[in-house]
C-alpha positions, -999 to +999 in steps of 0.1 A: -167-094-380-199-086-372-232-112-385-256-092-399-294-105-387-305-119-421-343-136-426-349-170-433-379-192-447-383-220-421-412-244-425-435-257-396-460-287-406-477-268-438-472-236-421-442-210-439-434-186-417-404-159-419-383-159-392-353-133-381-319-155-373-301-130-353-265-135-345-257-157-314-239-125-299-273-105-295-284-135-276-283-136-237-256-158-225-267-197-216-260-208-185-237-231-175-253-267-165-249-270-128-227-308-121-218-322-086-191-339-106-169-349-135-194-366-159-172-394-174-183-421-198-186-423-238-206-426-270-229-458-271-247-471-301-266-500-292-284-501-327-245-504-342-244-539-324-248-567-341-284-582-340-276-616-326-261-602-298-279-562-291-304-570-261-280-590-243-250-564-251-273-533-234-273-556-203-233-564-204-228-529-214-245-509-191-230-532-159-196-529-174-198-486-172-217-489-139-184-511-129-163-487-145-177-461-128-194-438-157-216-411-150-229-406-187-233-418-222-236-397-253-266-412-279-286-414-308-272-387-329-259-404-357-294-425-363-321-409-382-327-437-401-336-458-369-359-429-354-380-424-387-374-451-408-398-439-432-414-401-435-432-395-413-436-429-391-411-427-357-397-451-336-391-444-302-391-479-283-352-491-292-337-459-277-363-460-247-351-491-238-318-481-238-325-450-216-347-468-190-316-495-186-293-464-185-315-447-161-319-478-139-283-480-132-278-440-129-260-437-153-270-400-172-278-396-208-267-367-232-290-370-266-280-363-300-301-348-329-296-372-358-296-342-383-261-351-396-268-383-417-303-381-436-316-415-444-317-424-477-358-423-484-353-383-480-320-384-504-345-406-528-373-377-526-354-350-524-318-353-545-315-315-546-312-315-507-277-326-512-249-297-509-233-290-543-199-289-541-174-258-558-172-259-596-199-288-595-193-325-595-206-361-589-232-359-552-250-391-544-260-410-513-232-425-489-215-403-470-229-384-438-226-347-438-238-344-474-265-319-470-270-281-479-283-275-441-306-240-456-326-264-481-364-259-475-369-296-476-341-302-453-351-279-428-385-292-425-373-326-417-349-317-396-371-295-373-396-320-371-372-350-356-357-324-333-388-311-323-404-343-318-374-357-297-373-329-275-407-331-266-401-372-262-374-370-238-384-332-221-397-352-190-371-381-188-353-375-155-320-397-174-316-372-205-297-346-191-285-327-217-289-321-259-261-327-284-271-304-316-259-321-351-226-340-350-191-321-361-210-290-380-194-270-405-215-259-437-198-292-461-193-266-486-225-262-500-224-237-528-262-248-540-279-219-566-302-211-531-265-208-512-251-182-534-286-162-538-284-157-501-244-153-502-256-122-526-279-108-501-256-112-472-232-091-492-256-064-505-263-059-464-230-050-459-222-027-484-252-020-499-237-011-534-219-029-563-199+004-566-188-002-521-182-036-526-159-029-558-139-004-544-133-027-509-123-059-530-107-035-559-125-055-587-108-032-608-084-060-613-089-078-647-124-057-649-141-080-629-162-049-612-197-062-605-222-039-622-255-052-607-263-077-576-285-104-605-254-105-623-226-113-592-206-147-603-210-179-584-178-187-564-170-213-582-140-201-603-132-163-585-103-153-579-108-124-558-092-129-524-113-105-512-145-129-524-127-159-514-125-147-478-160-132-474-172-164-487-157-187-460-172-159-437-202-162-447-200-200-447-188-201-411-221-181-405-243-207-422-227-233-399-232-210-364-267-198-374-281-240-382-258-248-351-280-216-333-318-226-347-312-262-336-299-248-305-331-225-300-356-256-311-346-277-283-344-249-259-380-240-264-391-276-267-367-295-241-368-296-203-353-263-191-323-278-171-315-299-197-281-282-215-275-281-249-240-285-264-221-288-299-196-312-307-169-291-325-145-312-348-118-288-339-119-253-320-092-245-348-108-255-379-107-230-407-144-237-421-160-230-387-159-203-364-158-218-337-156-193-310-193-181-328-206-213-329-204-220-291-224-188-285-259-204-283-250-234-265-243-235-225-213-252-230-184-253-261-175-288-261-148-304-288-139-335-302-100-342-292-085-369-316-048-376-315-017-408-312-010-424-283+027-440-272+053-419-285+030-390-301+013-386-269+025-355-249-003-335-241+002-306-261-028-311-289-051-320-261-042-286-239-042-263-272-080-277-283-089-272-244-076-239-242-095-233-274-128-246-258-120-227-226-116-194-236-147-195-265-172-191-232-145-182-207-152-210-183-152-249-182-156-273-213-169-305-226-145-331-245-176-349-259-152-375-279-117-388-275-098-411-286-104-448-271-081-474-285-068-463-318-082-437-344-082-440-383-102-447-411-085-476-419-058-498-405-027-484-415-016-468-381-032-484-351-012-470-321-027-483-289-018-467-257+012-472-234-001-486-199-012-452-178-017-433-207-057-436-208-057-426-171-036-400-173-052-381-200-082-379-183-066-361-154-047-341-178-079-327-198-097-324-159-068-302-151-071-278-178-107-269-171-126-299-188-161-307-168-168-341-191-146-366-208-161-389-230-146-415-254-154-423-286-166-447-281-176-477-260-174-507-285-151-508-314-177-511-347-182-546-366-190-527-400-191-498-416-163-467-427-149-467-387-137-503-380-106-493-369-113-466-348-109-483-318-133-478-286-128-486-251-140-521-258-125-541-289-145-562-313-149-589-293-168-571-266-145-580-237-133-564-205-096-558-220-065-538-208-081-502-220-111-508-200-092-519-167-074-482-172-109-468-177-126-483-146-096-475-128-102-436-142-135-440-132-137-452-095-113-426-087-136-399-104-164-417-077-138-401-048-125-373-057-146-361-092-164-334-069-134-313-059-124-314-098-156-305-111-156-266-120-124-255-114-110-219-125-083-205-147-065-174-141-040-177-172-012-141-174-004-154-209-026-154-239-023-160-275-048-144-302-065-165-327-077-157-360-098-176-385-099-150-412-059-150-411-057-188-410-079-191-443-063-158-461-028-178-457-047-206-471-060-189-499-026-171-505+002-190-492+034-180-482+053-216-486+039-235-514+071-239-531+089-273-532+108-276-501+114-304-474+093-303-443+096-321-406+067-343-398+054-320-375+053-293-401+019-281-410+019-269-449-005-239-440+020-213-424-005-200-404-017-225-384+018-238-380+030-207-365-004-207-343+009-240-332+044-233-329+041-202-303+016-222-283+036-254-283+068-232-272+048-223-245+033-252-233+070-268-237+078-234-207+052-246-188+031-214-195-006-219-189-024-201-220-058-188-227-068-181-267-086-151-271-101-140-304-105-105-322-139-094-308-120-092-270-133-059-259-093-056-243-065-080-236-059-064-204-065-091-179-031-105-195+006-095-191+017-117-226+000-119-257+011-140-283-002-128-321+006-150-346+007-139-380-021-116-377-021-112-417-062-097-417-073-080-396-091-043-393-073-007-380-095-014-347-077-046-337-043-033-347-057-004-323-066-021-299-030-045-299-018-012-297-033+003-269-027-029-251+007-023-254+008+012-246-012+009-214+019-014-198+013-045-224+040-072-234+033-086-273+049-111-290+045-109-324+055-130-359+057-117-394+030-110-416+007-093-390-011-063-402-003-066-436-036-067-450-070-052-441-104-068-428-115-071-470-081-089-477-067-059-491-029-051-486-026-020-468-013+007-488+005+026-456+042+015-453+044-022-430+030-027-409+004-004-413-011+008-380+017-014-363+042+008-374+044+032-339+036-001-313+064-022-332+095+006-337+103-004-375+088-005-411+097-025-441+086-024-476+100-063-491+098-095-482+117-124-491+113-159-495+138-181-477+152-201-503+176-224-477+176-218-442+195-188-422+219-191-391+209-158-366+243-143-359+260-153-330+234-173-318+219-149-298+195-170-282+220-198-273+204-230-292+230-246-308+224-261-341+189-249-339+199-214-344+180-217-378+152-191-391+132-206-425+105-194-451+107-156-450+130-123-443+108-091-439+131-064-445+129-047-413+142-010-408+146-003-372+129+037-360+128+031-325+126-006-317+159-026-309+174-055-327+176-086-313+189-108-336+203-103-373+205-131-403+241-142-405+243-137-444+263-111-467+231-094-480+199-107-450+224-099-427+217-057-426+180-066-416+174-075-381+151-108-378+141-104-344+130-069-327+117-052-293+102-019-295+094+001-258+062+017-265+041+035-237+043+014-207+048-013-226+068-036-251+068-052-290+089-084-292+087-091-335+098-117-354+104-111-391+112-147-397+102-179-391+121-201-361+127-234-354+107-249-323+140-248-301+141-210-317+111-205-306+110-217-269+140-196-264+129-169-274+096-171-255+117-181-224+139-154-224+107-130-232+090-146-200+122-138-174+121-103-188+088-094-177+087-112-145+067-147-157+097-171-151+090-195-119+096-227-104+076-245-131+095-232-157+127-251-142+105-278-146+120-311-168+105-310-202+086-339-199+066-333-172+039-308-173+021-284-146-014-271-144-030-253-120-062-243-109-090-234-083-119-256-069-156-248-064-145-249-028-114-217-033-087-244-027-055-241-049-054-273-071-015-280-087-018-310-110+016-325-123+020-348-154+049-374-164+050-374-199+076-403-206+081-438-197+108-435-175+103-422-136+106-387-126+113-368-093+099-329-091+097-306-062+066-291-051+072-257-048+034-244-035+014-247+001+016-277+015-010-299+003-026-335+003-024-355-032-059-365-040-055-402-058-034-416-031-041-388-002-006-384+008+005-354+026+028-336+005+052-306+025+067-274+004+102-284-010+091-317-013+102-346-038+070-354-057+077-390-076+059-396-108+054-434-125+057-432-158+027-419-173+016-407-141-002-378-124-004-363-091-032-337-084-025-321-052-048-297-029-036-271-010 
C-alpha cells in the first residue's frame, strides 16, 4: 500500500520543530557505494573483551584480519552505554583507537548507531520510553530492543548520539560507510502515543468512521466506530481488518525511524560514506522489508542458519534473492553465521571442513558485494555465549579461521572480478507481507496434526518457501518481486504463492501479465480476500476468475493426506497433497491432476488455464516438496526454461552472473561430502581459484564442499 506522509514532533537541543516524514518511495534513489572489491571481514567489539586482555587483543586482532585478508569490520552499534555513559558526557577515545589501528592496517570501517540498546541511566529517567507491549504487561530494563522508537524522549537522545557521531567520524578516511540501528522492526510498541498516531494514520486514509466501517464491516458484533476519540486500542480487537492495518502501520513506524536515521547521517556524514540497514530477515512479517531498504544505498541482511548436514544453500540464496531484488542490484550480508549460532548451548553445529569457504563464494555468486561474520571473537559473557564467532573463547587462530584466511587471500586475487556482478533472472516469485501476516492472523492449519521438521506452522510462509525451495532444488535462478512492481514483464515464470490479500489492481495486473504472453504459477488461496482483509464477495477467485479458467465456492480442510490419481506427476510415494481441497470447477482451464478419493476426487487439484498469450498453472492443494519440484519441472520444460543445469545432480548448485568487466561468470557448488563430476556446458573459460583452463563439454570436479567459479 501506499505510506501516507504523516508529521512528526522531533526535538533538536531545546528546539521543537514539526517535521514532514515522507515515504521512502517519494525519495530519490541512493546510490550504490562505489567498491573495487568484495569487502570481507566481520563484526568487532573490542569493548566486549575482557579488560585484562582488550589493548593487547586490538593488536592480535587487527594482525590476525590483516593475515586473513579482511577488508572491513562492522562497529560500535550495539554500545551506547560506552559512547555516553552518562547524559550528556561522550566518549570518543576507545572507539578512536580502535579506528586509527584499523585504519593503520587498511583495514575499512562500517559504524553503527547504538540506538538499539539504551543505557540504563535513560531507562532510569525516562521509564515511559519503554514500548508497551499488546494487552499490557511487566517492561523493565534488560533486554535491547525495548524501546517505543516515536517517544519524544527517545528521539531526542537518539538524534543527538547519531548526530554527534556523524559529525565525529564525517572526515575519517577509515569509516566508510553507516550502519542505521541494529535488526529494526517496531518491538511492538502499542504505547497510548502509538495508538493516538495509529488513529491519525487511519483517519488519513479514509477520512470517516462511516469509510472505515463499511471497508472493515464493523457491522459485525456492532463494533462500528462512531467517533475517531472513541476508536479501541488494539489490544483485544478482533477485526482482521484492524489486525492487518495495524501490522501495516507498524511496519511503517519501523521504515520511517529506519528512514530519519537514514536522513540524519546523510546530512551530517561524509557524502561518500553509504548508509545501510541490517535487516534480521528480508521475510519477516513485522517489517517490510522491501520499504525499509528504500532510504538506504544498499539493503543488506543478517543470514543465520546450521552448518554440516542443514547446510545446503537454499536459506542463504532465498534471503539473497530477497535483498537483491528490494533495490534491484547487489546486496550486503552484514552478519553470518561464524562458528555456531544459539542462545544457548543446546545445538552447537560447527561447520564441516570447506563449508565456511564455500559459503562465501556461494553468497558472492548470488549478487552479494560484502560478507561479514558475526562475529570475530566468540563473547566471554552475556545472553550470546554460544553464538560462536570466527575466533572461539580462547582467542586463538583455530580451524574456522584457517578457512577464513584462506577465503580471504583468495578475495585479495580475484575479489575485483566478483565485485558487482549482474543478474538477469527469467523466473520470479511474488512476495507478500500483508498475505503472510493475514494467514497468521487467520490460519489455515491450526488444527492438531503431525508436521516434518522442515514444516513451517504459518501456511504462508511455508508455501513461500516451498515454491522457492522447489526451484532452487531445478536449479532455477529466482528474483522476489513485491506488489508495487509496475509489471512482471521482464520475466517469463512467476511464482505467486498464496496471494490471500491483495487489491483488484494486483490481481489486474497478474492478469495482464498473463494475457500479454505470461506463464503463472499459482497456489490456493490467492485472491480470496481484498486489500482491507475482506473476503471478496464475487465467486473465487474473484478477479482471477477469467486468467485462471475455474471458480469454486468451498474449501476443505484436509483431514489425512490425498494420493493425486495416477500419479500424474510420476513421484512415487510422494504423490501426496495435505491441508486443503478448493473445490475447483473447471470453465476453460484444464485439469491436471485430480484427488484419488470417492467424494475430492470430482475436483481437480491441479489446473492450467490458456489465457491471452499466455498460461495459469493453479494449485488447489497443498504438495509435498517432491510434489512440488515436479510440478515446477515439468512447468519449466513446457515453456522453454529446462537446460543443462536443470540435468544437474541435486546436490550441486549453479549460479550465474556478469562482471563489471561484461564477462560471463558460472559458479558451481558441491553441496555434500562426497566428490562430484559436472560438465560445463558454457564458453570455454578459466576457473578463477585455481586458474585452470576449463573447455566446453568438460568434466568439472568438485571436493566436497567445494566451488568452482569460472570466467568465460
Amino acid at each position: 500500500m501506499p505510506f501516507q506522509c504523516l508529521r512528526m514532533m522531533t526535538i533538536a537541543g531545546v528546539v521543537a520543530a514539526m517535521v514532514a516524514v515522507c515515504p521512502a518511495s517519494a525519495q530519490p534513489v541512493p546510490a550504490a557505494p562505489k567498491l573495487d572489491t568484495i569487502l570481507y571481514g566481520a563484526s568487532y567489539y573490542n569493548e566486549y573483551v575482557p579488560a585484562p586482555i582488550r589493548s593487547e587483543r586490538l593488536k592480535k586482532d587487527v594482525a590476525m584480519m590483516k593475515a586473513a585478508g579482511f577488508t572491513v569490520v562492522r562497529m560500535g552499534e550495539s554500545s551506547w552505554g560506552r559512547w555516553e555513559p552518562a547524559d550528556g558526557q561522550f566518549d570518543y577515545g576507545w572507539m578512536d583507537e580502535v579506528v586509527a589501528a584499523f585504519g593503520k592496517a587498511g583495514i575499512k570501517v562500517i559504524m553503527g548507531t547504538p540506538t538499539y540498546s539504551i543505557p540504563v541511566w535513560m531507562y532510569a529517567r525516562h521509564p515511559d520510553m519503554l514500548a508497551r507491549p499488546l494487552n499490557g504487561g511487566d517492561t523493565g530494563y534488560g533486554m535491547r530492543q525495548n524501546m517505543n522508537i516515536d517517544d519524544a524522549n527517545y528521539r531526542r537522545y537518539a538524534e543527538r548520539i547519531i548526530v554527534n557521531l556523524a559529525t565525529h567520524y564525517k572526515n575519517n578516511p577509515t569509516v566508510i560507510g553507516w550502519q542505521v540501528d541494529n535488526e529494526t522492526s517496531a518491538y511492538g510498541s502499542s504505547n497510548a502515543s502509538v495508538h493516538a498516531e495509529f488513529v491519525d494514520w487511519l483517519r488519513a486514509k479514509y477520512k470517516t468512521t462511516a469509510a472505515l466501517n463499511e471497508a472493515w464491516l464493523l457491522n459485525y458484533w456492532g463494533q462500528q466506530v462512531d467517533t475517531w476519540d472513541n476508536f479501541p486500542t488494539r489490544d483485544f480487537a478482533n477485526s482482521t481488518s484492524y489486525k492487518l492495518e495495524w501490522q501495516r502501520f507498524q511496519q511503517w513506524r519501523a521504515t520511517r525511524f529506519v528512514g530519519w536515521q537514514a536522513d540524519l547521517v546523510r546530512r551530517n556524514a561524509r557524502a561518500d560514506q553509504f548508509i545501510i540497514q541490517n535487516n534480521a530477515s528480508f521475510s519477516r512479517a513485522e517489517v517490510n522489508a522491501y520499504e525499509m531498504a528504500k532510504p538506504l544505498n544498499v539493503a543488506s541482511n543478517d543470514i543465520y542458519f546450521n552448518w554440516q548436514d542443514e547446510y545446503d544453500g537454499r536459506h542463504q540464496t532465498l534471503q539473497g534473492n530477497m535483498a537483491r531484488s528490494a533495490k534491484q542490484r547487489n546486496y550486503f550480508v552484514a552478519e553470518t553465521t561464524g562458528q555456531a549460532q544459539g542462545w544457548d548451548a543446546t545445538k552447537q553445529v560447527p561447520p564441516y571442513d570447506g563449508q565456511m569457504y564455500q559459503d562465501v563464494f556461494a553468497n558472492i555468486g548470488n549478487g552479494a558485494n560484502a560478507h561479514l561474520y558475526w562475529h570475530w571473537a566468540s563473547l566471554n559473557a552475556g545472553q550470546e555465549i554460544y553464538w560462536k564467532g570466527v575466533l572461539g573463547h580462547d582467542f586463538e587462530p583455530n580451524r574456522a579461521y584457517a578457512e577464513v584466511s584462506r577465503v580471504g587471500n583468495d578475495l585479495k586475487r580475484i575479489g575485483s572480478k566478483l565485485v558487482d556482478l549482474k543478474k538477469d533472472n527469467a523466473v520470479a516469485v511474488l512476495y507478500s507481507t500483508d498475505s503472510y501476516n493475514a494467514l497468521t492472523f487467520m490460519p489455515i492449519d491450526k488444527w492438531s496434526k503431525p508436521l516434518p521438521p522442515s514444516f513451517h506452522t504459518d501456511a504462508y510462509r511455508r508455501t513461500f518457501e516451498r515454491v522457492h525451495a522447489a526451484l532452487y532444488r531445478a536449479h532455477v535462478e529466482t528474483d522476489i518481486v513485491f506488489a508495487d512492481a509496475p509489471d512482471f514483464s521482464k520475466y517469463k515464470l512467476l511464482i505467486v504463492p498464496a496471494l490471500y490479500v491483495a487489491d483488484d489492481a494486483l490481481l489486474g495486473k497478474i492478469s495482464d501479465y498473463v494475457k500479454g504472453g505470461g506463464h503463472v504459477l499459482m497456489t490456493f488461496k490467492s485472491g480470496e480476500a481484498n486489500e482491507n482483509f475482506v473476503v471478496r464477495w464475487q465467486t473465487a477467485p474473484g478477479p482471477l476468475r477469467a486468467a485462471a479458467g475455474f471458480r469454486y465456492q468451498e474449501t476443505s480442510t484436509l483431514l489425512k493426506p490425498l494420493k493425486l490419481k495416477g500419479d500424474p506427476f510420476g513421484v512415487g510415494d510422494k504423490n501426496e497433497v495435505d491441508t486443503i481441497a478448493e473445490f475447483l470447477h473447471l470453465e476453460t482451464a484444464e485439469a491436471l491432476a485430480w484427488y484419488d478419493h470417492p467424494f475430492f476426487g470430482k475436483y481437480p487439484a491441479v489446473t492450467r488455464n490458456s489465457y491471452g498469450k499466455g498460461t495459469l498453472l493453479y494449485q488447489g492443494t497443498e504438495l509435498t516438496d517432491d510434489l512440488q519440484l515436479a510440478v515446477v519441472r515439468a512447468e519449466l520444460k513446457r515453456i522453454g526454461l529446462y537446460g543443462p543445469d536443470q540435468d544437474l545432480p541435486e546436490k550441486v548448485q549453479v549460479k550465474h552472473a556478469t562482471s563489471k568487466a561484461g564477462k560471463k561468470l558460472h559458479f558451481y557448488y558441491n553441496y555434500s561430502t562426497a566428490p562430484v563430476s559436472v560438465t560445463y556446458a558454457y564458453k570455454p573459460a578459466t576457473e578463477l581459484l585455481g586458474g585452470a583452463k576449463v573447455a566446453t563439454g568438460q568434466a568439472i570436479e568438485l571436493q566436497p564442499w567445494g566451488v568452482a567459479i569460472l570466467e568465460e
